[in-house]
C-alpha positions as CSV (number, residue, x, y, z in Angstrom):
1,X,0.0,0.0,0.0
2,X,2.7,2.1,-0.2
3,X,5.4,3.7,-2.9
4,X,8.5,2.0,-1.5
5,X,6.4,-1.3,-2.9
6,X,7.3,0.3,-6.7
7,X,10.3,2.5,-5.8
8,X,12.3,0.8,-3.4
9,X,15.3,2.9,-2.5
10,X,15.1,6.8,-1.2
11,X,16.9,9.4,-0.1
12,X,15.5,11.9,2.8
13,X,17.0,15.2,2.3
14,X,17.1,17.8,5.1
15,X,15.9,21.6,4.1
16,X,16.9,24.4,6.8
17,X,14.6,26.9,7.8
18,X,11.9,26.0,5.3
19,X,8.8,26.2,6.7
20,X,6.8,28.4,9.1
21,X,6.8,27.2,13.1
22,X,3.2,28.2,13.2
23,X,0.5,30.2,11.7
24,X,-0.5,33.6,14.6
25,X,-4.4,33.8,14.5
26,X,-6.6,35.7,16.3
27,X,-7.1,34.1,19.2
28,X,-4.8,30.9,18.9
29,X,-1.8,30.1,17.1
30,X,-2.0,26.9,14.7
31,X,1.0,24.9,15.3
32,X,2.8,23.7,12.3
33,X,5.8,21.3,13.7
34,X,5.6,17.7,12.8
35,X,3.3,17.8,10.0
36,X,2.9,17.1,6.2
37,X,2.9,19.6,3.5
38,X,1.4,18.4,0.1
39,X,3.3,18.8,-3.0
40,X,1.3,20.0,-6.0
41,X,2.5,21.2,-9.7
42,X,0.3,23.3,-11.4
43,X,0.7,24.8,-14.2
44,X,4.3,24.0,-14.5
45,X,4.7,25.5,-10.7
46,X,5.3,23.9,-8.0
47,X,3.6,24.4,-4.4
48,X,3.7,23.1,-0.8
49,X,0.3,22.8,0.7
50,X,-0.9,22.7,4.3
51,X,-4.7,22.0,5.4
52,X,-5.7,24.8,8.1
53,X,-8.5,22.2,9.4
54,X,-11.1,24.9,9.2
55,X,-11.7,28.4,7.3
56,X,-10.2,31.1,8.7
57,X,-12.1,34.4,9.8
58,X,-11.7,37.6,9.0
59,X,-9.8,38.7,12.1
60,X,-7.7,35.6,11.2
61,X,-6.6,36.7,8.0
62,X,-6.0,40.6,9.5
63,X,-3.9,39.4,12.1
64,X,-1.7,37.4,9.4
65,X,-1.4,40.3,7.7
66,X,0.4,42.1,10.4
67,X,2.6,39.1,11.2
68,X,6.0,40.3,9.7
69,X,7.0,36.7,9.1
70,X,4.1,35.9,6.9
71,X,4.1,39.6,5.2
72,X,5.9,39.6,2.4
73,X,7.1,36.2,2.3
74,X,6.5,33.4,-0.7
75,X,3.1,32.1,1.7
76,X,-0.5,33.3,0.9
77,X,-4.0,31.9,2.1
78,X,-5.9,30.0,-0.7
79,X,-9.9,29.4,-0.5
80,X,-9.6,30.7,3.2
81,X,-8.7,27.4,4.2
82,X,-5.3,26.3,2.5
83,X,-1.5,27.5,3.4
84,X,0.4,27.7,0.2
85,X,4.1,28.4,0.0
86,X,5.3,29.0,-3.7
87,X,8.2,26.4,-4.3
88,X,11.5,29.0,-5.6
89,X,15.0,29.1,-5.9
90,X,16.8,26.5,-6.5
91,X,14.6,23.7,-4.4
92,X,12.3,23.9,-8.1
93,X,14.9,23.2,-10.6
94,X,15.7,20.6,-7.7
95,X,12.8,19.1,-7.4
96,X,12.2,19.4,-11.3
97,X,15.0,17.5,-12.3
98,X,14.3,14.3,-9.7
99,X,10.8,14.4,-11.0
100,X,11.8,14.0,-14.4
101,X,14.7,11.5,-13.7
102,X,13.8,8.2,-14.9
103,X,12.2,5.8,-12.7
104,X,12.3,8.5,-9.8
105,X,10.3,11.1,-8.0
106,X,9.5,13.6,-5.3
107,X,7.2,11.9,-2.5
108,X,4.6,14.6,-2.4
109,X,4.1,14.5,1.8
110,X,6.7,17.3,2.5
111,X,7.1,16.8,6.1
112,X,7.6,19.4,8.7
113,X,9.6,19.3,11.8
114,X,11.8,22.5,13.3
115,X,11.0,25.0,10.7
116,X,13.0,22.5,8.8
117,X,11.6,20.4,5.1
118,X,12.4,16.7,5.2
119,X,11.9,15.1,1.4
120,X,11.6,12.2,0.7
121,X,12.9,10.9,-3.0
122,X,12.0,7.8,-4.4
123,X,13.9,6.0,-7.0
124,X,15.0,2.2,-8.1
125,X,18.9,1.1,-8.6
126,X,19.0,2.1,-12.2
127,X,18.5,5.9,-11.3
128,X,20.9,5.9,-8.2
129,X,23.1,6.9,-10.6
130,X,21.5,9.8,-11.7
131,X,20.1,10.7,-8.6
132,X,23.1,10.8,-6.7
133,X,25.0,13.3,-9.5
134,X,21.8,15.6,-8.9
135,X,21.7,15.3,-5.3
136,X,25.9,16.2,-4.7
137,X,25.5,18.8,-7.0
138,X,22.6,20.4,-5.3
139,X,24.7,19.8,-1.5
140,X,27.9,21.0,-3.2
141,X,26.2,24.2,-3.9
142,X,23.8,25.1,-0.6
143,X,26.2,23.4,2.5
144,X,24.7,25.3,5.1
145,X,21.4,24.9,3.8
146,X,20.8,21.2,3.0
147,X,21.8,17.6,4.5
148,X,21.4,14.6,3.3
149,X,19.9,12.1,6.4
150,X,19.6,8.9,4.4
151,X,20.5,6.8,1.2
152,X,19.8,3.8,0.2
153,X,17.3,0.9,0.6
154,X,14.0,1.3,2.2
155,X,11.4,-0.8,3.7
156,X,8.6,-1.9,1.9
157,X,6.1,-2.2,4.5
158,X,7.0,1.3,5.1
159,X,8.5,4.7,3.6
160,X,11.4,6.2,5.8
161,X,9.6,9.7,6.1
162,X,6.7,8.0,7.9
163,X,9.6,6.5,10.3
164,X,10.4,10.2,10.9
165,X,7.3,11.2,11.6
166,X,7.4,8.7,14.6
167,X,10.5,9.4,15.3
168,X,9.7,13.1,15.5
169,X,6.8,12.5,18.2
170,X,4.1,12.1,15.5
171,X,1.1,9.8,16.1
172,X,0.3,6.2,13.7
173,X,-3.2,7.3,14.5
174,X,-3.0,10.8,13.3
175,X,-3.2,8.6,10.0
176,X,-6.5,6.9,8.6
177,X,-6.3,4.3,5.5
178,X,-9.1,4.3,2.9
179,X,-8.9,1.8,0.8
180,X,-11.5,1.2,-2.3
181,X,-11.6,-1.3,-5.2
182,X,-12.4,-0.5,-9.0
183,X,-14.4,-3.4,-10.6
184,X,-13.1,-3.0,-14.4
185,X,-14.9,-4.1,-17.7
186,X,-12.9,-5.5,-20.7
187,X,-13.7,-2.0,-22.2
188,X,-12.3,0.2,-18.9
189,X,-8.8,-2.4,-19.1
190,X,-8.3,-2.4,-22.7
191,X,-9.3,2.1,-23.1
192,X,-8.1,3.3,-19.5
193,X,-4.8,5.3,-19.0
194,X,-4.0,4.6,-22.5
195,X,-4.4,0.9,-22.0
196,X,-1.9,0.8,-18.9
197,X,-4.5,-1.7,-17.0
198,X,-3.8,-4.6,-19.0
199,X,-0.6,-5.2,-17.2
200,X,-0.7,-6.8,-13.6
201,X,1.2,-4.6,-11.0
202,X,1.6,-2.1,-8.8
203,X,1.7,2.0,-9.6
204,X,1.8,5.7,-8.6
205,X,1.6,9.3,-9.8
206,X,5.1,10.4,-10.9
207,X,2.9,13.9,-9.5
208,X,-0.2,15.6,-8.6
209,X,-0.8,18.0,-11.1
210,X,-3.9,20.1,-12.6
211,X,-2.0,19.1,-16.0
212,X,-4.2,17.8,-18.7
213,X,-3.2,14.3,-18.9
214,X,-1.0,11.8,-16.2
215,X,2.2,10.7,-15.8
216,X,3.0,7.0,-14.0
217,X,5.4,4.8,-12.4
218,X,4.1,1.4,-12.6
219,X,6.0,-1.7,-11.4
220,X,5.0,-5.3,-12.8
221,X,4.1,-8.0,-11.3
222,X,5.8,-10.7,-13.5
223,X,9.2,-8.3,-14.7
224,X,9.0,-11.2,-17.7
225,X,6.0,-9.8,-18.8
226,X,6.0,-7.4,-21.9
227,X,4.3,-4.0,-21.0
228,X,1.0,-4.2,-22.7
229,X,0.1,-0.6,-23.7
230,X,-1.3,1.8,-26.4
231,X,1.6,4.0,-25.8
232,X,4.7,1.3,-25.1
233,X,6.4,-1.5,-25.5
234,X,9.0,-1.8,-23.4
235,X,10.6,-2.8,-20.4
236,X,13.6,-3.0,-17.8
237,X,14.8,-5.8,-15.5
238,X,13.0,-4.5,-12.6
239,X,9.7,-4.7,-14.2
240,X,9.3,-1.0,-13.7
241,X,8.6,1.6,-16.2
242,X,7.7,4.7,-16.6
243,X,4.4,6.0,-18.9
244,X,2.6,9.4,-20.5
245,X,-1.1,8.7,-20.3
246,X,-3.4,11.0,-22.5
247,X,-5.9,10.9,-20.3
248,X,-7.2,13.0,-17.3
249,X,-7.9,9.8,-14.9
250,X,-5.6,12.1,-12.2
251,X,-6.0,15.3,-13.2
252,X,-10.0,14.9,-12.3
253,X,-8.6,13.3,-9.5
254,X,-6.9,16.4,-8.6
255,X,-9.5,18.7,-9.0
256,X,-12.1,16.8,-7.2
257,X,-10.3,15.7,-4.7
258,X,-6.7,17.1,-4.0
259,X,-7.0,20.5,-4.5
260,X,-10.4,20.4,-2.3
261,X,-8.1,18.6,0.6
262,X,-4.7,19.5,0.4
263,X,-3.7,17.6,3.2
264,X,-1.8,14.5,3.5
265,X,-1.5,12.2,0.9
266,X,-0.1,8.6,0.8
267,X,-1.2,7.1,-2.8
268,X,-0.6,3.8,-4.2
269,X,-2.5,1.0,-6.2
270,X,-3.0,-2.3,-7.6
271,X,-4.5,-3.6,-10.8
272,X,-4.7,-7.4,-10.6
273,X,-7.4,-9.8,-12.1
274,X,-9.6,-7.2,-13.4
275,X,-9.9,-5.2,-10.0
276,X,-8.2,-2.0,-9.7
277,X,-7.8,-1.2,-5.8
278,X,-6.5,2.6,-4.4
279,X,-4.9,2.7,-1.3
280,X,-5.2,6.0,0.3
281,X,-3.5,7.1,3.4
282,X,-4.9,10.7,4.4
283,X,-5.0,12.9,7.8
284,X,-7.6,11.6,10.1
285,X,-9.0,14.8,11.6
286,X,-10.0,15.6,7.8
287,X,-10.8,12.0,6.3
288,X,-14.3,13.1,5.8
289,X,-13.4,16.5,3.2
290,X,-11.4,13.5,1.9
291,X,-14.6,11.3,1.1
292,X,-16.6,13.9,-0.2
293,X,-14.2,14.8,-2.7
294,X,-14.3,10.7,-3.1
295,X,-17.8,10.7,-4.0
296,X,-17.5,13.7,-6.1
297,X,-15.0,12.2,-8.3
298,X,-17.0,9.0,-8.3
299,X,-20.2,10.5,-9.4
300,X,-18.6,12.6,-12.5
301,X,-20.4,11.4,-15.4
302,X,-17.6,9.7,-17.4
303,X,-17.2,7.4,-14.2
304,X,-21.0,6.9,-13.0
305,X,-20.9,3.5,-14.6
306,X,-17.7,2.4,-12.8
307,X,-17.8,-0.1,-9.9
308,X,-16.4,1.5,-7.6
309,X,-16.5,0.1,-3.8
310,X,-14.7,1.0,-0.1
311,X,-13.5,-1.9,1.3
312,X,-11.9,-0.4,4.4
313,X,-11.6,2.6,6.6
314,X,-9.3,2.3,9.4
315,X,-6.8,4.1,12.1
316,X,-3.3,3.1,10.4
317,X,-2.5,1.9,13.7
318,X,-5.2,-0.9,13.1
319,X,-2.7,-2.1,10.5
320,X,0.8,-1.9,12.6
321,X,0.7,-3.6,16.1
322,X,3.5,-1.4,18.7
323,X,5.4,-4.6,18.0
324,X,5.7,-4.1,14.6
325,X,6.1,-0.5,15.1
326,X,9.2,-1.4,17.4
327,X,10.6,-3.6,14.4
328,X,10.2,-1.3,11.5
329,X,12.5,1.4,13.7
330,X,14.9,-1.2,13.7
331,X,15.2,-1.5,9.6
C-alpha cells in the first residue's frame, strides 16, 4: 500500500529553515511542527500545501497580515482554508530535475519538523546513478542549507519519512487508511490510462498535477511480462517503467479531490485480475473532506458506470501492532 512497494530505494534530504513554526491567528496560534505539506505542480509550478482544518475568519486573516513573518514572504491563504508556499530558488529546478529522472520522483508529503523540510525521494537502482549526480550537485552548492539524512534501501512495509514522523513525536493514529476497489470491464482495461491496466502490477503518480493528462510509475508483477500498452512496449529488468497517459484519470482526481483537501496524501494501487484497488492514506481529523471529494470524483459522469467500492476505513494503527512499530524502527 505504499510507494516504496514500486520504488524501493530513497533518499531523505534535510531543508533548513523551510517552513513556518506556526501560523498567529486571532485568538490561537495553529502549530505547524511535525506535519505534512502536500506537494502539488500546477501549471508548470510547483507548491507546498498545508490544510488549516477549518476556514479562517476575517480577524484571522488581519492578524496574518500584520505578522511580519508571513508579510511579504512566498506564503498566501488560498480558498480561506489552504497555506500555500510557492516552491522557488533552487529547491524547483531541484525538485524538477528528480521528477523528471527516470524511474524517480518527489514523494509529495513534505514533512515538517523544526522549521525544517524533510523530502523524501524515491527511485530504483537504475536511477541511483543519476540521482546521486543531482543530489551532490545540489549539496555541493547550498552546504549550510541542505543535509542529506539517508541513502539507500528502504522498507517496503514502510516509507522512511513515515519512520520520521514517529521518530519526531508524531502519532500512527493521526493517520487513517481508505482503501477502495475498482471493478473494471474488458472496455475500462483495454481504453483506460492509454491501456496501462492490462498489465498486472503495482503503480503511482510520478505527481499531482492540474496538468491535462498523467504521468506514472508502474511496477510489474511478473518483470518477464512485456508491458502491454497503447503507448509502449517496453521494459527494464525491474519490471518498472515509466508511462505518459493521455488521459485526465488524475487530473479529475486532482481537482475533485486534492486540490479540495490538500492535506496529507499517501497514494498507491494495484491492478490485478480485473480489479483496480487505491490505497489512500490521508490525515484523520479531515478524512471526511477527503470522502466527499471521493464521492465527487465517483459520481462525474464519465465514471458513474464504474464499480467502484470502499472496502476499508481504518486508524493506520489498526494495520501496525507497537510490536511491529518497534521492528520497523529497527530497519
Amino acid at each position: 500500500m505504499w510507494s516504496s512497494e514500486v520504488l524501493d530505494m530513497c533518499a531523505i534530504i534535510r531543508i533548513r529553515q523551510r517552513f513556518p513554526r506556526e501560523l498567529r491567528l486571532f485568538n490561537r496560534k495553529m502549530m505547524l511542527e511535525n506535519s505534512f505539506f502536500f506537494l502539488s505542480r500546477e501549471n508548470k509550478e510547483l507548491y507546498f500545501y498545508r490544510n488549516l482544518e477549518r476556514k479562517l475568519s476575517d480577524l484571522d486573516r488581519v492578524n496574518l497580515e500584520k505578522d511580519s513573518e508571513f508579510e511579504g514572504t512566498r506564503m498566501k491563504i488560498v480558498s480561506d482554508m489552504f497555506l500555500q508556499i510557492k516552491v522557488e530558488d533552487e529547491l524547483f529546478s531541484l525538485l524538477n530535475k528528480l521528477n523528471e529522472t527516470k524511474w524517480s520522483r518527489v514523494n509529495p508529503c513534505i514533512l515538517s519538523h523544526s522549521q525544517d523540510a524533510y523530502i523524501q525521494l524515491e527511485f530504483i537502482d537504475d536511477s541511483r546513478e543519476s540521482v546521486s549526480k543531482i543530489l551532490l550537485e545540489f549539496v555541493d552548492t547550498h552546504v549550510q542549507e541542505v543535509e542529506i539524512i539517508y541513502f539507500g534501501r528502504q522498507s517496503p512495509k514502510m516509507p522512511y519519512i513515515i519512520k520520521l514522523f514517529l521518530e519526531f513525536g508524531g502519532n500512527i493514529n493521526d493517520l487513517f487508511l481508505i482503501k477502495t476497489e475498482w471493478h473494471m470491464t474488458l472496455q475500462n482495461i483495454q481504453n483506460e490510462n492509454s491501456g496501462v491496466f492490462q498489465n498486472e502490477g503495482k503503480f503511482i503518480p510520478n505527481y499531482f498535477t492540474n496538468g491535462s493528462h498523467d504521468k506514472l510509475i508502474f511496477k510489474l508483477d511478473n518483470v518477464e511480462s512485456t508491458v502491454r500498452s497503447n503507448m509502449v512496449d517496453v521494459s527494464i529488468p525491474s519490471g518498472v517503467f515509466e508511462i505518459d497517459v493521455k488521459t485526465n484519470f488524475f487530473s479529475d482526481f486532482n481537482n475533485e479531490i486534492v486540490s479540495k483537501y490538500y492535506g496529507t496524501l499517501f497514494y498507491e494501487a494495484e491492478i490485478k485480475e480485473s480489479i483496480l484497488t487505491n490505497f489512500y492514506i490521508v490525515d484523520k481529523n479531515i478524512s471526511s473532506l477527503f470522502m466527499a471529494g471521493l464521492k465527487k470524483h465517483w459520481d462525474l459522469p464519465k465514471r458513474s458506470t464504474h464499480k467502484n467500492i470502499m472496502t476499508s476505513a481504518m486508524e493506520l494503527g489498526e494495520i501496525y501492532k507497537q510490536s511491529d512499530l518497534k521492528e520497523l524502527e529497527k530497519i
